[in-house]
N, C-alpha and C positions, 0 to 999 in steps of 0.2 A: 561090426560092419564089414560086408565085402569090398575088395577090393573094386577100381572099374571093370567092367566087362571087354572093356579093350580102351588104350594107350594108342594113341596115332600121333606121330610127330613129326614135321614135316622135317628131313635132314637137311632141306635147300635152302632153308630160312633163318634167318641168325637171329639168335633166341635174345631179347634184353635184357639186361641187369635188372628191370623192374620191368615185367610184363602185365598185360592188364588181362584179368580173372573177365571172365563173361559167364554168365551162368543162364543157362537154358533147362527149358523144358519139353517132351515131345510125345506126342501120343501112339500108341498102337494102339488102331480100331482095329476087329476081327471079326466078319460077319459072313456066312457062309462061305467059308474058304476064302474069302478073297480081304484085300486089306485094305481102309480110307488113306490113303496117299494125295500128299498135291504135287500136282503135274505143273511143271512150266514150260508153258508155251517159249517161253524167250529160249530158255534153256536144255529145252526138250527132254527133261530128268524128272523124277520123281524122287520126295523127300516124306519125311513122317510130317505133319502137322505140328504147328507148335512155335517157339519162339524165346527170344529173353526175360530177362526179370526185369523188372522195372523197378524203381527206391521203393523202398517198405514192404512191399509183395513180397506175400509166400509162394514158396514152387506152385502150390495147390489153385490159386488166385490167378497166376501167372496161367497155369494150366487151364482153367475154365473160362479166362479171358482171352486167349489166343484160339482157343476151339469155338467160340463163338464169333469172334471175328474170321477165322477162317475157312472152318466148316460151318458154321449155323448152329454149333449144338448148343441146345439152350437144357438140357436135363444128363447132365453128365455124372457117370457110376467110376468109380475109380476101382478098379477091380483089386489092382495090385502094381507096386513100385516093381521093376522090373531090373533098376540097377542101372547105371551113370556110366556114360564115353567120356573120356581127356584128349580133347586136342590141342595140339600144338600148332599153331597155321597160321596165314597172315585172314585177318578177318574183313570178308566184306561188309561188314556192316562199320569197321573202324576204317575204312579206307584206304585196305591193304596194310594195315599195323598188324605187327605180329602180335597174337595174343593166344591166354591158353581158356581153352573155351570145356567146361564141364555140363554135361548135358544129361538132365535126367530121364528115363524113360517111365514112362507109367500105359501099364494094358489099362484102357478104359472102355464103358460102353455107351453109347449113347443113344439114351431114348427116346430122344424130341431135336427137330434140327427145324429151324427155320433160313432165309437165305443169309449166306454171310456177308460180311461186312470189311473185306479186305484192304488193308491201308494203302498207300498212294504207293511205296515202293515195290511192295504185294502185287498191286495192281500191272505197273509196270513189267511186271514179271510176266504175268498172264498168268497168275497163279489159278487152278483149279481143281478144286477136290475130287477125286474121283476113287472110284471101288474097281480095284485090278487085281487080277491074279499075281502073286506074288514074283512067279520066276518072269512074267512079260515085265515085272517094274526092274529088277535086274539086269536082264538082257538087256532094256533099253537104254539105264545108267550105263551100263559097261561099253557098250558099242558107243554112245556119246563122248563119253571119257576116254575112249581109245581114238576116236576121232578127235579130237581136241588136243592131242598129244600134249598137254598141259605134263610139266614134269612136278608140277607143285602141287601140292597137296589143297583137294576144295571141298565144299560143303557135302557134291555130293559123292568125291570118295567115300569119305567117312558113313552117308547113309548108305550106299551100298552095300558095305563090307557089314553094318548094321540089319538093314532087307535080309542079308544072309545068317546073322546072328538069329532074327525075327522066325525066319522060316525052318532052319532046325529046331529052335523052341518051341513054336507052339503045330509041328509038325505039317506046313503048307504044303 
């Protein structure tokens, strides 16, 4: 087994003697050059799709119930595992608790999409899928997060620096 494809840990954050594991899963769509990302309106960032595990859920599971809630895909191809990020960072879904958060990546395709089904903090977000060219998802992460002067490590450092991993690979 390979190692992660990259290690992020935020230095500003004081790590616990017993930290809580989160595990996620995330998709890379690829469809004519361009990539399925959801946009947040609140946040005005783009992120891969995708989401936590839930009790007894497989990555796999995890993986075809967060694409249907948040893109619609209802006929999902799993191409190929693409390889796992570790972060280290306080988590907004724990309430600013540090935790170390492992995320899978899988290239998928999808064949069938009907409208999604986004959950209420989703919602809030002003979550929306959308097909962008790769370096406009970038540039707009980056310019956000420089704007933001945040010194702490967020969700979507870690997707950016990932957008970038994405588009060396599969040559955007």
């Amino acid at each position: 087994m390979m190692g992660p494809l990259m290690v992020i840990t935020d230095s500003l954050v004081e790590i616990p003697p017993k930290i809580t594991a989160k595990e996620a899963v995330r998709a890379v769509i690829i469809h004519d050059n361009l990539i399925l990302l959801m946009y947040s309106n609140t946040d005005q960032m783009y992120g891969t799709p995708g989401g936590g595990l839930i009790l007894n859920e497989s990555k796999l599971d995890t993986l075809h119930r967060e694409l249907l809630e948040e893109i619609g895909a209802t006929q999902v191809k799993v191409i190929e595992h693409i390889g796992y990020t570790e972060e280290i960072r306080e988590s907004r879904s724990l309430y600013g608790k540090v935790a170390k958060i492992v995320s899978d990546y899988y290239h998928v395709d999808v064949m069938h999409f009907i409208s999604s089904k986004l959950e209420d903090y989703e919602e809030e977000m002003g979550l929306i899928p959308m097909w962008v060219k790769i370096d406009e998802a970038i540039r707009q992460n980056q310019q956000m997060i420089k704007s933001l002067n945040q010194t702490k490590i967020s969700f979507y450092y870690t997707q950016t620096e990932m957008l970038k991993y994405i588009k060396s690979r599969f040559g955007l």
